[in-house]
N, C-alpha and C positions, 0 to 999 in steps of 0.2 A: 822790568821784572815786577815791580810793585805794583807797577797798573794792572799785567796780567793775572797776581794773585789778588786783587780786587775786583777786577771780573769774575774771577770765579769765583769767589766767596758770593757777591752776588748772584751771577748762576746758579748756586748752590740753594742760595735764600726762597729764589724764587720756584725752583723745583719744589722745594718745603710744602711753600703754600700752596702751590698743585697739590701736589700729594696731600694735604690738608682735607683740601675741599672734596680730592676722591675716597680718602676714607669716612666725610662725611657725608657721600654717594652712595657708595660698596656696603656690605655687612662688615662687621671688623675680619671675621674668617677665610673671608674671601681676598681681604687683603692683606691677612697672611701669608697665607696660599701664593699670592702674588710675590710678595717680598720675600718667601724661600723659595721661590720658583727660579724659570727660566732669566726672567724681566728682572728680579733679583739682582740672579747672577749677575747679568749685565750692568747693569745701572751701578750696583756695588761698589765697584773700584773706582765708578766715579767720581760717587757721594760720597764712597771714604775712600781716598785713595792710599793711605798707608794701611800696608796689609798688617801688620803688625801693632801691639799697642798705641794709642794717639789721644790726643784732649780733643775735642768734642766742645762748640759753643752751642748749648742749649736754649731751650727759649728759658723765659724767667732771669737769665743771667745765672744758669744751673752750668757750672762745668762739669764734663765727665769726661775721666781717663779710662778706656777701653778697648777691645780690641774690634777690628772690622767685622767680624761676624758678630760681635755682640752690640755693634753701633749697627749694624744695617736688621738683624732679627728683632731686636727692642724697639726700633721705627725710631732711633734717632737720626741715622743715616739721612731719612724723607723727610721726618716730621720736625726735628726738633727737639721731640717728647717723645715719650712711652704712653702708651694707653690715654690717649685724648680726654673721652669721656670720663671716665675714671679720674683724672686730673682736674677735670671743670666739679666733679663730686668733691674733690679734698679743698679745691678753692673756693667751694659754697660753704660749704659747711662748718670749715674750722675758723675759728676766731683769735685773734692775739690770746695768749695768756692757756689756752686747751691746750689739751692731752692726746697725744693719736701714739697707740702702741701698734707695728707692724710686725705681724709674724709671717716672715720668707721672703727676704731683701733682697738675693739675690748680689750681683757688684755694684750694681747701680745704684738700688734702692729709692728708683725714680720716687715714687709717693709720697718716702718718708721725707725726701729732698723737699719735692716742692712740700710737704706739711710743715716741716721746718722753717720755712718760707713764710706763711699763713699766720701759727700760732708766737712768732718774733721770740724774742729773748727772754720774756716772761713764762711760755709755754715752755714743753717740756715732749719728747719724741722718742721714745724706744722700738729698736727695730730687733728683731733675732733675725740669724743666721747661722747655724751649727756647723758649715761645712768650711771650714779654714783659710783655705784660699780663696774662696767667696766673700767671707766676711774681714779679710782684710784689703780687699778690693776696693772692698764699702766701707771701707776706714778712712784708705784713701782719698777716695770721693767726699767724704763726712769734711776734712781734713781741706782740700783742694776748696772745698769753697766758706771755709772755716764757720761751719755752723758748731757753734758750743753747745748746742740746745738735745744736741742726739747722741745717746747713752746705742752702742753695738754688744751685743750679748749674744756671744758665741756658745749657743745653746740651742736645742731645738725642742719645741712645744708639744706637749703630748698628754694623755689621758693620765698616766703614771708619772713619777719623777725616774731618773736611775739613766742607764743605759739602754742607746737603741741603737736599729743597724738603718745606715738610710742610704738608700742608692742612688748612684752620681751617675747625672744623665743633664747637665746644664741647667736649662730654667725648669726642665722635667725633674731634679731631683729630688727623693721624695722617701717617707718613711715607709709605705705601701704599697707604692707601684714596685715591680720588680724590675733593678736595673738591665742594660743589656750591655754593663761594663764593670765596673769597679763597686764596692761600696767603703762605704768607710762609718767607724761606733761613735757613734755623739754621744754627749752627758743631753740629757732632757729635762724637762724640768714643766709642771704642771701651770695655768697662767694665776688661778686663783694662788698658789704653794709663790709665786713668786710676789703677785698682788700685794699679797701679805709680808711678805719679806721686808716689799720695797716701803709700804705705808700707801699705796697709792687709791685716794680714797674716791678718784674719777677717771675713765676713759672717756673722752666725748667721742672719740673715732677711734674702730679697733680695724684693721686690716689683715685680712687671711687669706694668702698663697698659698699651701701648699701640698698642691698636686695628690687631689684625691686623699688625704688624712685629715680634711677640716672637721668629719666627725670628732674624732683624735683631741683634737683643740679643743671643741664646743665643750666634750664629756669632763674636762680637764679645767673649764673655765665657767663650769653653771654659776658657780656663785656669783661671779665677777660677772659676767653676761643679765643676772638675774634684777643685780643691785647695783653696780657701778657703769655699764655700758650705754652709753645712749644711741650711738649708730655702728653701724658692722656692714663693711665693703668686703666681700667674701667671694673668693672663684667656688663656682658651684660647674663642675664636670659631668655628666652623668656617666660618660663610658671610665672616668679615672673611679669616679665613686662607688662604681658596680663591680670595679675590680679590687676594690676594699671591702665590697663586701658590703655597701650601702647602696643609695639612689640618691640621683638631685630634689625628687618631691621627698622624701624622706629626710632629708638634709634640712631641707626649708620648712616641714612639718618642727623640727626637732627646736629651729631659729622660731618657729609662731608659739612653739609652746612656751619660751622662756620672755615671751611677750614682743616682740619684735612684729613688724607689718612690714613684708616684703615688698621688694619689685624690682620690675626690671627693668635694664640699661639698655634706651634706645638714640640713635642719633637725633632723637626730636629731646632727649630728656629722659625724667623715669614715668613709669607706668605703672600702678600699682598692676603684680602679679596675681595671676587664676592659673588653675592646674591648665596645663597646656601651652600657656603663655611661655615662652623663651626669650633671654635676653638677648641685645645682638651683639653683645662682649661677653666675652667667657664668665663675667664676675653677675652678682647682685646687690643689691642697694636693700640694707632693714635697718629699719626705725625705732628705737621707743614709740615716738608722738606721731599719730597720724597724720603722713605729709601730704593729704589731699588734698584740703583749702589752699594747700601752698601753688605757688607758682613754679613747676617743675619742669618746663622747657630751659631749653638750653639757651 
């Protein structure tokens, strides 16, 4: 019995690093598309075969307790990890003893995990999460691999402080987009209004999810984006942003006025961004410091 759950577990490993090497093949979108597809379906019960909640060995020595659709849609299920690229972004960047505040964690809160990871016992990690049962998801997670270094602030970010209504749709939920189920009233709270609160007098990395409201955030965080932010990994949507009532060149116009140099996330690395240029993961990569000279391949 021991032998046959060590073959699988190898099994499992080695499936991983396929699916590794084809999402750094594929566009990320298309291996979405894949992973909620048919191939999905299939593959699914294999790579998690408990339908119901289960712990998860991730890479890093990252545990996560989840359920099957949220280990196989997150690409722990294939990968290991969540958002590859994005991941090799928070493990360049952040240093022992930094700051990474993330707005829209999600259960997992893969990013803040592995930053927590990056920035050690000296750094310091705040993640929001407004929606309740989400954010004690990621408590548990926080908790399951005892990182003391990550403050969960069950609140959600916004242009105002007060009350807002945000619609629950999974990793789609969102203050802007309109649900196609429930929603539920968060307390909000502005970044600069909390900045201040907390004394926090650096971000080296700020993270922003959430689903078409990252104007929302920007207009709520000039100051702190202007004089405390040094880099910002940001999902830029254009069809979520256009149904708020913005665009993705308008988004990235709003991030170059506060001084930021954008670009985007390619499986070679980043590439500084031109109008027209697209990333090949939903997010983008802005800078204080021009990262040209730099060495930007992956």
């Amino acid at each position: 019995m021991a032998s046959d759950t060590n073959l699988r577990h190898r099994m499992r490993r080695l499936a991983q690093w396929i699916f590794k090497l084809v999402y750094r093949m594929l566009p990320a979108d298309v291996c979405t598309r894949l992973a909620c597809g048919r191939i999905g379906r299939t593959l699914g019960p294999w790579l998690a075969p408990v339908p119901h909640e289960a712990l998860y060995q991730c890479d890093f020595g990252i545990k996560l307790r989840l359920t099957r659709e949220d280990a196989v849609v997150g690409g722990f299920a294939y990968m290991g990890q969540s958002n590859p690229f994005e991941t090799r972004l928070v493990n360049k960047f952040l240093n022992p003893g930094d700051t990474l505040v993330q707005i829209g964690a999600y259960k997992d809160g893969w990013l803040a995990l592995v930053g927590a990871r990056a920035v050690g016992s000296e750094g310091t990690v705040v993640c929001f999460e407004p929606i309740p049962d989400y954010a004690e998801s990621f408590r548990q997670n926080v908790a399951l691999n005892d990182f003391r270094n990550i403050a969960v602030e069950q609140v959600a970010v916004s242009d105002v402080p007060g009350r807002a209504r945000l619609s629950l749709a999974g990793t789609n939920s969102s203050l802007v987009l309109a649900g196609k189920s429930a929603s539920v009233d968060v307390n909000a709270v502005t970044l600069d209004e909390y900045v201040a609160s907390r004394g926090l007098s650096k971000i080296d990395l700020l993270i922003v999810d959430v689903e078409g409201a990252e104007p929302l955030v920007l207009r709520g965080a000039q100051r702190t984006l202007e004089t405390s932010v040094s880099l910002l990994l940001m999902e830029v949507i254009d069809e979520f942003l256009r149904q708020a009532g913005s665009s993705a060149l308008e988004l990235i116009r709003y991030a170059m006025a506060l001084g930021f140099h954008p670009y985007v996330i390619t499986r070679r690395g980043l590439r500084a961004w031109k109008p027209g240029c697209a990333s090949e993961t939903l997010n983008m990569f802005f800078s204080k410091r021009d990262l040209m000279a730099d060495d930007l391949r992956w």
